[in-house]
C-alpha positions as CSV (number, residue, x, y, z in Angstrom):
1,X,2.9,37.7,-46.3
2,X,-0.2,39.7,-45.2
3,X,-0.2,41.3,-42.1
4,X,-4.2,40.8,-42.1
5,X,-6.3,38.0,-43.7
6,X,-10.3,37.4,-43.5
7,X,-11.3,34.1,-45.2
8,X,-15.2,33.5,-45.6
9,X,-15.5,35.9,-42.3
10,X,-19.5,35.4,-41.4
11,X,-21.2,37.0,-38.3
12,X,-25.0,36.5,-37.7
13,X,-27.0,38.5,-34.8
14,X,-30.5,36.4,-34.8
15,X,-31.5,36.1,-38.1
16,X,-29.5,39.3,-39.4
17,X,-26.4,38.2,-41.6
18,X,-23.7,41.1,-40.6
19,X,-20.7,40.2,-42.8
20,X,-21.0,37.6,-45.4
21,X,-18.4,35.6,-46.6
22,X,-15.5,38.4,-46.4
23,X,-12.2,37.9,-47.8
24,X,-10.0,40.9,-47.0
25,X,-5.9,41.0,-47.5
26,X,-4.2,44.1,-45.8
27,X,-0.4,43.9,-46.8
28,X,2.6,45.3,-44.2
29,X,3.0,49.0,-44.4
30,X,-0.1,50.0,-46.1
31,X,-2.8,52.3,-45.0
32,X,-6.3,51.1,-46.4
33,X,-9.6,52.6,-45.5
34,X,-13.2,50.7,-45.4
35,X,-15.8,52.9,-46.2
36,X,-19.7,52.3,-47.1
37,X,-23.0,53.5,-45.7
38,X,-24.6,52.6,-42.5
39,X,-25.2,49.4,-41.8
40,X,-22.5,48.3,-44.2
41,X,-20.7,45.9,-41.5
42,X,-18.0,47.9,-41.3
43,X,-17.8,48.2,-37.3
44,X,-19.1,44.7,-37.2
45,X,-15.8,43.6,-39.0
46,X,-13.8,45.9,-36.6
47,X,-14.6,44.2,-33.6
48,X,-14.2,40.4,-35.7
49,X,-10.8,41.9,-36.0
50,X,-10.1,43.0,-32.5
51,X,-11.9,39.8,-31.0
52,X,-14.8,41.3,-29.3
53,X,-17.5,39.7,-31.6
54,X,-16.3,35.7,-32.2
55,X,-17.3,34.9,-36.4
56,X,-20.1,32.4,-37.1
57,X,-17.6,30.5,-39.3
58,X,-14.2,31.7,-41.5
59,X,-10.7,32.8,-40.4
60,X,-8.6,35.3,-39.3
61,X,-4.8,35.4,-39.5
62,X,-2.2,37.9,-38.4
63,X,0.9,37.6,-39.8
64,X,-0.2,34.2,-40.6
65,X,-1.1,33.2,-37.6
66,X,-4.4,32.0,-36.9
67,X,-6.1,34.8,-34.2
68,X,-10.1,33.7,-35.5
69,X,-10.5,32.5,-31.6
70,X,-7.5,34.4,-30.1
71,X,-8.6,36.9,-26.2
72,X,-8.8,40.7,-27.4
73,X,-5.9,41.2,-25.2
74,X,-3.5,38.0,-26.5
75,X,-4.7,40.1,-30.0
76,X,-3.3,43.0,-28.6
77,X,-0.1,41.7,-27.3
78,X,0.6,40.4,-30.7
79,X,0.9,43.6,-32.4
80,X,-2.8,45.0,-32.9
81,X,-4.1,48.2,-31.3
82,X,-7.5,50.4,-32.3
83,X,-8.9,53.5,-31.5
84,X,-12.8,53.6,-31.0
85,X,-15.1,56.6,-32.5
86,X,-15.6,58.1,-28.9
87,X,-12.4,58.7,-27.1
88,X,-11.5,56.4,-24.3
89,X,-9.4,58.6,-22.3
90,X,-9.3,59.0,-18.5
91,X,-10.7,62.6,-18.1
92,X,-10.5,63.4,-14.8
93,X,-6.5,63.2,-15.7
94,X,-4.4,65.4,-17.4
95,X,-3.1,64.9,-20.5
96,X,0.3,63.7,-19.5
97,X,-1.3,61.1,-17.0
98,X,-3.2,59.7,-19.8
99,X,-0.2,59.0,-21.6
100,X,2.5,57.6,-18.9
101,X,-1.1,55.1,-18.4
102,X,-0.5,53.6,-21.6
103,X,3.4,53.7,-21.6
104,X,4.4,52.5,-18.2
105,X,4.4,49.3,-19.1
106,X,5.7,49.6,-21.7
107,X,9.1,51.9,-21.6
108,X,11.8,51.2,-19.2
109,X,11.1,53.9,-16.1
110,X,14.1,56.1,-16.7
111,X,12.7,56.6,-20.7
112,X,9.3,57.2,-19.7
113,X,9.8,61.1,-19.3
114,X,11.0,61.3,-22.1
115,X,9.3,59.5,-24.0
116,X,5.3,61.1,-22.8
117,X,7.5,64.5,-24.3
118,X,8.3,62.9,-27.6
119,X,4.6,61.9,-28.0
120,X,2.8,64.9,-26.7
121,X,5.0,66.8,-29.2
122,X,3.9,64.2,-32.4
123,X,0.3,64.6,-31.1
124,X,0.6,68.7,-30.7
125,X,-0.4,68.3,-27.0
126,X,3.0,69.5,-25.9
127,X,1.0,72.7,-24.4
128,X,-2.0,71.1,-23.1
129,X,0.4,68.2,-20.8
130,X,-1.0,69.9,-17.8
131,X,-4.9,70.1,-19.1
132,X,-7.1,68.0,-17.6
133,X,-7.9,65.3,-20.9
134,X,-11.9,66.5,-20.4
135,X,-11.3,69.9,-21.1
136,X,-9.5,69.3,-24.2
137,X,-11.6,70.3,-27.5
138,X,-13.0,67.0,-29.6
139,X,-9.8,67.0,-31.7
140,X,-7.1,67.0,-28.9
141,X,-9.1,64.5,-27.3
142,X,-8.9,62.2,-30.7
143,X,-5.4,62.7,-31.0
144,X,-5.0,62.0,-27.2
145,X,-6.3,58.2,-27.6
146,X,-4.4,57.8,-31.0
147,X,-1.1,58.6,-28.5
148,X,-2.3,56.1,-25.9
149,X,-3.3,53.7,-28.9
150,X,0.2,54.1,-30.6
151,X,1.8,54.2,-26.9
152,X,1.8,49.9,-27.3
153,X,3.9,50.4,-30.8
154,X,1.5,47.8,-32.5
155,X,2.4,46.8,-35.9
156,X,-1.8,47.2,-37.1
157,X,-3.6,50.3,-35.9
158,X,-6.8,50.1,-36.3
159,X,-8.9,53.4,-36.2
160,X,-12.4,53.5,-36.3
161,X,-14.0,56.5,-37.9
162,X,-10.3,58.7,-36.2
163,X,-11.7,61.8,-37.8
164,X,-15.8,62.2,-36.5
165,X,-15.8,65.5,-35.5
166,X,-12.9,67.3,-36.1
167,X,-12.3,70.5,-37.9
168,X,-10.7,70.6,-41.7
169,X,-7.7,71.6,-40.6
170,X,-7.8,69.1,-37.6
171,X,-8.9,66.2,-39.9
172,X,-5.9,66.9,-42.4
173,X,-3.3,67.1,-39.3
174,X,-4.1,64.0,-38.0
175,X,-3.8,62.8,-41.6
176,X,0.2,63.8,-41.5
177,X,0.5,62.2,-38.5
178,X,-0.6,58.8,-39.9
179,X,1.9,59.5,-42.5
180,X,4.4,60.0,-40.2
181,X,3.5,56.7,-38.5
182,X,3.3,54.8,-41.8
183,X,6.8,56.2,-43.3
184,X,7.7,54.4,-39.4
185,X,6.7,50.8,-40.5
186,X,3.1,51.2,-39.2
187,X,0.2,49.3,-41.0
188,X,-3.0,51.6,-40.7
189,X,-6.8,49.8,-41.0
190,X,-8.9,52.9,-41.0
191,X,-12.9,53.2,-40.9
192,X,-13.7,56.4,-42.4
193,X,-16.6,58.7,-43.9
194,X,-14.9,61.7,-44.7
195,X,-14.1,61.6,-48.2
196,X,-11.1,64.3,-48.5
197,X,-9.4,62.4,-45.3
198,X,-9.5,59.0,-47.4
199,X,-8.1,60.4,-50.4
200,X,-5.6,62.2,-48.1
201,X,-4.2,58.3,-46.5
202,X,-5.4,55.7,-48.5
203,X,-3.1,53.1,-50.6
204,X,-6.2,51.1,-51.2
205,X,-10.0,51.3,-50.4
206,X,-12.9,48.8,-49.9
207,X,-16.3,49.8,-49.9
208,X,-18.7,47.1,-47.9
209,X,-22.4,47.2,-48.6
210,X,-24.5,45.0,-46.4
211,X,-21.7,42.6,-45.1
212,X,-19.6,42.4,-47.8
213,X,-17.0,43.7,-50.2
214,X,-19.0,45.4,-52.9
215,X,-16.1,47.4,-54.4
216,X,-11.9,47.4,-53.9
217,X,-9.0,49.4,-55.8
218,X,-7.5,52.8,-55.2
219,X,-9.2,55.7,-54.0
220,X,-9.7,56.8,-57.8
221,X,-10.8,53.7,-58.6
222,X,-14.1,53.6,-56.3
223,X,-14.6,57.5,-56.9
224,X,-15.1,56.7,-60.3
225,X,-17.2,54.0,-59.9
226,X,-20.8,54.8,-60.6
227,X,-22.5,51.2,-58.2
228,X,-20.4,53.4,-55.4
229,X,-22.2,56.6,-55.7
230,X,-25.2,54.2,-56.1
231,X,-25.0,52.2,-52.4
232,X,-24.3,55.5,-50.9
233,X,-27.5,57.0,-52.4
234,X,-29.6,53.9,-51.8
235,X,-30.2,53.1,-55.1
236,X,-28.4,49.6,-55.1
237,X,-29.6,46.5,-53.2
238,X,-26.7,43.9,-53.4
């Protein structure tokens, strides 16, 4: 059984046709990237996903279910979390704050301490627990919302563009530690430019080019492909 299914996903804004007709299968446990130029869809299809824009017509089904009408938060609840581009921390707190936020709810009280250590050590915030969030560099404050994002222990994380920003050496960290939450059970959706940090996750990649799936198969597979190098240098039109 998928853990994510789009059937025939459309999505109009006036009379521009976002995402057309997208059938999309992500499978438990894999991590899978989406990836084309600007004004592909991609972030369109994000927030289809998460429930914040509502599809024209088509399906979406988690675990099976169908979610295609399903509240952002019931979405949530059911095992979906996401990380945005821009962080959405709380920045006049420190680092710790931020993360016994997202955890209180969700960890019996007399685990909590211990488990805002656990995390701050997975995210390498361990010595910045007493930094206010705002003063961390971009990076920290990336890895800060993936904590709070991975705080609910969803079964999908989605991550839109996790990387924008960061450093080499930053960008390939935070690649271990979605390794480290896959090898957990974690199922990772990630919207990504950087080339290097795709090859360095991805089971599977799709490529969408104005709204829909112009390319799918292993990271290899699309490097290889020559209509891929095309979109992104605008020489293709559909």
């Amino acid at each position: 059984m998928a853990i994510l299914e789009t059937r025939k996903l459309n999505k109009h804004f006036g009379g521009l046709h976002v995402t057309g007709n997208i059938d999309f299968t992500l499978q438990p446990g894999e991590m899978h990237c989406l990836i084309g130029p600007n004004g592909a869809g991609k972030s369109t299809f994000f927030r289809l996903i998460l429930g914040e824009h509502h599809p024209d017509s088509g399906q979406i089904l988690f675990s099976d279910e169908d979610i295609t009408r399903t509240k952002s938060f019931q979405r949530i609840r059911k095992g979906i979390s996401v990380k945005f581009q821009v962080p959405g921390i709380f920045k006049e707190l420190t680092t710790r704050q931020n993360l016994v936020i997202a955890l209180q709810h969700h960890v019996p009280s007399g685990n909590l301490a211990e488990e805002v250590d656990r995390l701050l050590e997975f995210l390498k915030l361990s010595q910045d627990h007493a930094q206010l969030a705002g003063n961390l560099s971009h990076g920290q404050k990336q890895w800060l919302e993936i904590g709070m994002a991975i705080a609910l222990k969803p079964r999908l994380l989605l991550l839109d563009e996790p990387t924008a920003g960061m450093t080499p050496d930053e960008t390939h960290a935070t690649g271990e530690m979605l390794h480290r939450l896959n090898a957990a059970g974690m199922t990772v959706l990630a919207v990504e430019h950087d080339m290097a940090f795709v090859r360095q996750i991805a089971h599977r990649v799709t490529v969408l080019h104005l709204g829909k799936v112009f390319a799918q198969g292993s990271i290899n597979d699309i490097t290889a492909d020559p209509r891929v190098a095309k979109i992104y240098l605008g020489e293709v039109d559909a």
